[in-house]
Wavefront OBJ file of the C-alpha trace (Angstrom):
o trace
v 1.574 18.947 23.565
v 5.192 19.715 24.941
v 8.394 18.287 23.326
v 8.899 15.865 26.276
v 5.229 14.672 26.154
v 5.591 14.024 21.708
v 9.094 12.063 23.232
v 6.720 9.655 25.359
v 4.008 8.999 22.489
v 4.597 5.866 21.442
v 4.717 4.766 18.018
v 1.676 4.233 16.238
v -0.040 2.709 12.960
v -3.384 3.656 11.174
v -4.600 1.920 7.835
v -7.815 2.781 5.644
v -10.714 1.226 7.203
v -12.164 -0.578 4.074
v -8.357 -1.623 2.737
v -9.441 -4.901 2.212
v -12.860 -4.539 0.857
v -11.491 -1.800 -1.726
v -7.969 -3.557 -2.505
v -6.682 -0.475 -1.911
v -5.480 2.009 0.925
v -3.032 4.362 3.217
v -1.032 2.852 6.191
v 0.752 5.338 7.810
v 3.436 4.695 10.665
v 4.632 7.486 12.810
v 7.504 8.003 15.413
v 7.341 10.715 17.643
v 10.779 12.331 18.492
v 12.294 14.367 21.501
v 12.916 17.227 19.924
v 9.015 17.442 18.887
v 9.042 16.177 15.245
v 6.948 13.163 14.034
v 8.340 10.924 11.258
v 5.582 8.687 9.590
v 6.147 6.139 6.614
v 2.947 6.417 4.169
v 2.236 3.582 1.918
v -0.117 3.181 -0.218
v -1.433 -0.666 -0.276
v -2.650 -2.262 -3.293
v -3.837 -5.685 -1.215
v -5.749 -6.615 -4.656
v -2.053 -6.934 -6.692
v 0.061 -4.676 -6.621
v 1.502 -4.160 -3.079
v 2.718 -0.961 -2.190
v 1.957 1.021 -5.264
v 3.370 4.489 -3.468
v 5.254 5.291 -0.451
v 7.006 8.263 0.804
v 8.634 9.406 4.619
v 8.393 12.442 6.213
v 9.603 14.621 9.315
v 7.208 17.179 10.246
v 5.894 18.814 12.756
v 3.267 17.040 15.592
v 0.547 19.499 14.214
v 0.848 18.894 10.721
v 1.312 15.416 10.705
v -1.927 15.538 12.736
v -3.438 17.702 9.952
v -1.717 17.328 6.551
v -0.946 13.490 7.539
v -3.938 11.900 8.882
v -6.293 14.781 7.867
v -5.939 14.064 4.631
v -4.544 10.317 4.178
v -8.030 9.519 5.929
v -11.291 11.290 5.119
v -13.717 11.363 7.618
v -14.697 7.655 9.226
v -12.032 5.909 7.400
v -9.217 5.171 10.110
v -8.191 2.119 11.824
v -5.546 1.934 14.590
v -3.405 -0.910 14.612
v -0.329 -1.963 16.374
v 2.681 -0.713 14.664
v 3.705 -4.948 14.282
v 0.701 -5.669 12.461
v 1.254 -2.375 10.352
v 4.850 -3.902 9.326
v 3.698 -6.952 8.519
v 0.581 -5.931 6.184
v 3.454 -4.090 4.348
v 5.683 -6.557 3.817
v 3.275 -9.255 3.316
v 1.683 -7.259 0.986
v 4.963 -7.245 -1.303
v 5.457 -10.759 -1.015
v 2.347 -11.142 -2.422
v 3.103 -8.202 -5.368
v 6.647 -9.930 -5.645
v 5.312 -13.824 -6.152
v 3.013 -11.869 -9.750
v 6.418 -10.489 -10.861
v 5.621 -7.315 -9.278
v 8.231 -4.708 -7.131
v 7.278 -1.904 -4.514
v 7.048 1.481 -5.240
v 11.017 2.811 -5.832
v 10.646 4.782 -2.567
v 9.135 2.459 -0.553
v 12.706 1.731 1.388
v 13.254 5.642 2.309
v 9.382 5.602 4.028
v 10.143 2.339 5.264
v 12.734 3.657 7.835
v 10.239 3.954 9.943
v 9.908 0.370 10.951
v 13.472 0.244 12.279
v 13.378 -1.780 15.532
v 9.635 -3.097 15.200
v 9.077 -6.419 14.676
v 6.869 -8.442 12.238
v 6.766 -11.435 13.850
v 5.102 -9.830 17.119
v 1.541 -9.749 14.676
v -0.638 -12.543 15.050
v -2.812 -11.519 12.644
v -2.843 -13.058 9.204
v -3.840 -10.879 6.153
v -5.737 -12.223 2.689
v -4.377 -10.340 -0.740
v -6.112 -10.893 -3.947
v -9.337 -11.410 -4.972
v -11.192 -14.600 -5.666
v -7.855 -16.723 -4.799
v -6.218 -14.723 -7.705
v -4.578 -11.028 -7.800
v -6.883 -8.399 -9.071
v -5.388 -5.739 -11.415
v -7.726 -2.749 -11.496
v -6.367 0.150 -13.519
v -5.841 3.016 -11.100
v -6.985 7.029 -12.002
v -3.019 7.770 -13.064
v -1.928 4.318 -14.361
v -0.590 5.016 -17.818
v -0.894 2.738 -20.516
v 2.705 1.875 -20.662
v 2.475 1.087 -16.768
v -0.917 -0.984 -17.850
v 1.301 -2.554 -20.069
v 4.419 -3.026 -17.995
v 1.881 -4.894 -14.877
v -0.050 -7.397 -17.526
v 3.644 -8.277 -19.175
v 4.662 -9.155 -15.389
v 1.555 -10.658 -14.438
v 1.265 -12.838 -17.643
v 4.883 -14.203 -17.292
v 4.787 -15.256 -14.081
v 0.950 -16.322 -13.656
v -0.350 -16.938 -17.466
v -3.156 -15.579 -19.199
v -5.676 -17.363 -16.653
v -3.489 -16.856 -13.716
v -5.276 -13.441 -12.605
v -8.221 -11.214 -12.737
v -8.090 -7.451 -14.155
v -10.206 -4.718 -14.778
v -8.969 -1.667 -17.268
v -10.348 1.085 -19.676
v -11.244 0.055 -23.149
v -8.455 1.990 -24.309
v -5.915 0.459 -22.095
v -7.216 -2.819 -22.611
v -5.922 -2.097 -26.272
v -2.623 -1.630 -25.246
v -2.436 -4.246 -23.458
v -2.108 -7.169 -26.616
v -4.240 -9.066 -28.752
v -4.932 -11.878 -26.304
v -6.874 -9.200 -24.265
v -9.985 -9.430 -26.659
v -12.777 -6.887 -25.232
v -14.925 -9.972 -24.458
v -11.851 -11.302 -21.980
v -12.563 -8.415 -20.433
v -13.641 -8.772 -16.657
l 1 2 3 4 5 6 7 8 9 10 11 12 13 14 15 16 17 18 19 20 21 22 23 24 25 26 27 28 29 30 31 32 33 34 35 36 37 38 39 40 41 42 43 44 45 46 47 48 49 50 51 52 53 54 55 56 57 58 59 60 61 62 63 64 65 66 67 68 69 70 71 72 73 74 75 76 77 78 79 80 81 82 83 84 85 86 87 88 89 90 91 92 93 94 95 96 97 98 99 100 101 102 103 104 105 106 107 108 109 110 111 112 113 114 115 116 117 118 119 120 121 122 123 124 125 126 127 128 129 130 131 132 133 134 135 136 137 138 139 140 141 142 143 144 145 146 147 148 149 150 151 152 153 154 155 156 157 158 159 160 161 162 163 164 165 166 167 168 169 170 171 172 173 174 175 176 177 178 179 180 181 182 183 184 185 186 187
């Protein structure tokens, strides 16, 4: 594509197809720019619990955020356009949700959200549904460390009480995690 043709691509959202089936996901939000660079916002969506549990911005070039962008946010089958409104407002909605357990985005989640300068959450008319089962859903992720299991159950047991959510952790973690945790609470 030429430089004036990237200039006229409007902006444009993507999320993980099964985000809400999996409680977790990508959305990705990209600007296209005169001078031929994209920038995209990447946030990873916890819609379980956690809200965005990673986020990071980027200005690259059209083909690699074609490739190392979407390529690989997306595996094959797993992409979803949606309007770049509705993308904003899963975000932020998303935190609210995180926020109201005691929980805070990701610490770079205001550098990738630069990219939503200008569009507007209230143009969605979609509603979105975090949690599981009416309650948020803590699954341990692959690289949460105990001290982060830790840190999420102290913040989820102040401000919802021991009955207030669901979780799901390693054995080990669910050690760290206090006495009140008994393996048979376990869910």
């Amino acid at each position: 594509q030429t430089i004036f043709a990237m200039s006229k691509r409007p902006t444009e959202a993507w999320r993980s197809a099964a985000l809400f089936e999996d409680g977790m996901g990508q959305i990705v939000v990209a600007r296209f720019k005169g001078s031929g660079e994209t920038e995209a916002g990447v946030f990873l969506l916890d819609t379980f619990c956690l809200g965005v549990k990673n986020a990071f911005f980027v200005r690259v070039s059209a083909h690699e955020y074609e490739t190392r962008i979407l390529g690989q946010m997306f595996p094959e089958g797993d992409q979803l356009a949606m309007t770049p409104s509705c993308a904003r407002k899963l975000v932020e909605d998303g935190i609210a949700y995180a926020r109201r357990a005691g929980i805070e985005p990701h610490s770079d989640y205001k550098k990738a959200a630069r990219v939503f300068g200008g569009i507007d959450a209230a143009a969605c008319g979609e509603s979105f549904t975090f949690g599981r089962d009416g309650k948020p859903f803590y699954v341990q992720g692959p690289h949460d460390s105990p001290d982060y299991v830790a840190h999420v159950f102290r913040m989820l047991r102040a401000k919802l009480g021991l009955t207030g959510f669901h979780y799901m952790v390693t054995v080990g973690a669910a050690d760290e995690i206090g006495p009140e945790f008994a393996d048979d609470d376990l869910e």
